[in-house]
C-alpha positions in Angstrom: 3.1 7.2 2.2 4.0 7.8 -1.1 7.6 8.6 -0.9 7.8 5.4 1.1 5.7 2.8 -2.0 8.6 4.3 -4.3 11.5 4.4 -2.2 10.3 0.7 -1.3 10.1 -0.2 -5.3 13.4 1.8 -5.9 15.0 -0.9 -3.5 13.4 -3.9 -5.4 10.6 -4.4 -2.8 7.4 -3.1 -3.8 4.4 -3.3 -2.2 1.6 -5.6 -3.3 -2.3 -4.0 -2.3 -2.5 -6.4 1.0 1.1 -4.9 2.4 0.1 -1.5 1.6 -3.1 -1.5 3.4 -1.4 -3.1 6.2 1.0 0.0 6.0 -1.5 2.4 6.4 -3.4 0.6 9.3 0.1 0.7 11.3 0.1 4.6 10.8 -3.6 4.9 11.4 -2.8 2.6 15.0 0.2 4.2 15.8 -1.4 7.6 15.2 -4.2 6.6 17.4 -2.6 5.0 20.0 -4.5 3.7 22.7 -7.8 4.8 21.4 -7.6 2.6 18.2 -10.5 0.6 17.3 -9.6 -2.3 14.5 -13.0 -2.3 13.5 -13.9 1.0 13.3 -10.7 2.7 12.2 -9.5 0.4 10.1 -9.5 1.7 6.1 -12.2 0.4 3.8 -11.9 -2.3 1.1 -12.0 0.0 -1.8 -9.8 2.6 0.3 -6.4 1.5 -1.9 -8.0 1.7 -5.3 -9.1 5.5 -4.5 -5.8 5.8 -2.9 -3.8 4.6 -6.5 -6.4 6.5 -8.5 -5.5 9.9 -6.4 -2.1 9.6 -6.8 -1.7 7.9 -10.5 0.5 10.4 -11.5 3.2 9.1 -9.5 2.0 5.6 -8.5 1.2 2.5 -10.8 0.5 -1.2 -10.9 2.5 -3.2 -12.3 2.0 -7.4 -12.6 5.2 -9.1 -12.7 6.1 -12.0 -14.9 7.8 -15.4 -13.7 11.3 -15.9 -15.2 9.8 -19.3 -16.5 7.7 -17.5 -19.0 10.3 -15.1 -20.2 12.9 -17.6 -21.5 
């Protein structure tokens, strides 16, 4: 999951907190197959700030600036 947030923001694309829980939802249904539950197995609300706080050696936020304001 990692490897894939900075190969995504390597490209120009990264991942705002919505897509990225999104992300891991499609690996926790794929994993699960038939016997996924979207209630129950879905990941938490806080689930992708204790995600970016385990891995904020490699990981960071970043807000971006609109090219109006940079002029």
């Amino acid at each position: 999951m990692v490897h894939f947030l900075l190969e995504s923001a390597k490209c120009g694309f990264p991942l705002s907190h919505e897509q990225i829980i999104a992300y891991a939802n499609a690996i926790i249904e794929r994993r699960k197959g038939n016997n996924f539950d979207l209630e129950k197995d879905c990941i938490g609300k806080q689930w992708i700030f204790r995600f970016l706080d385990q891995h904020h050696e490699q990981l960071q936020t970043h807000w971006g600036k609109s090219l109006d304001t940079q002029r």
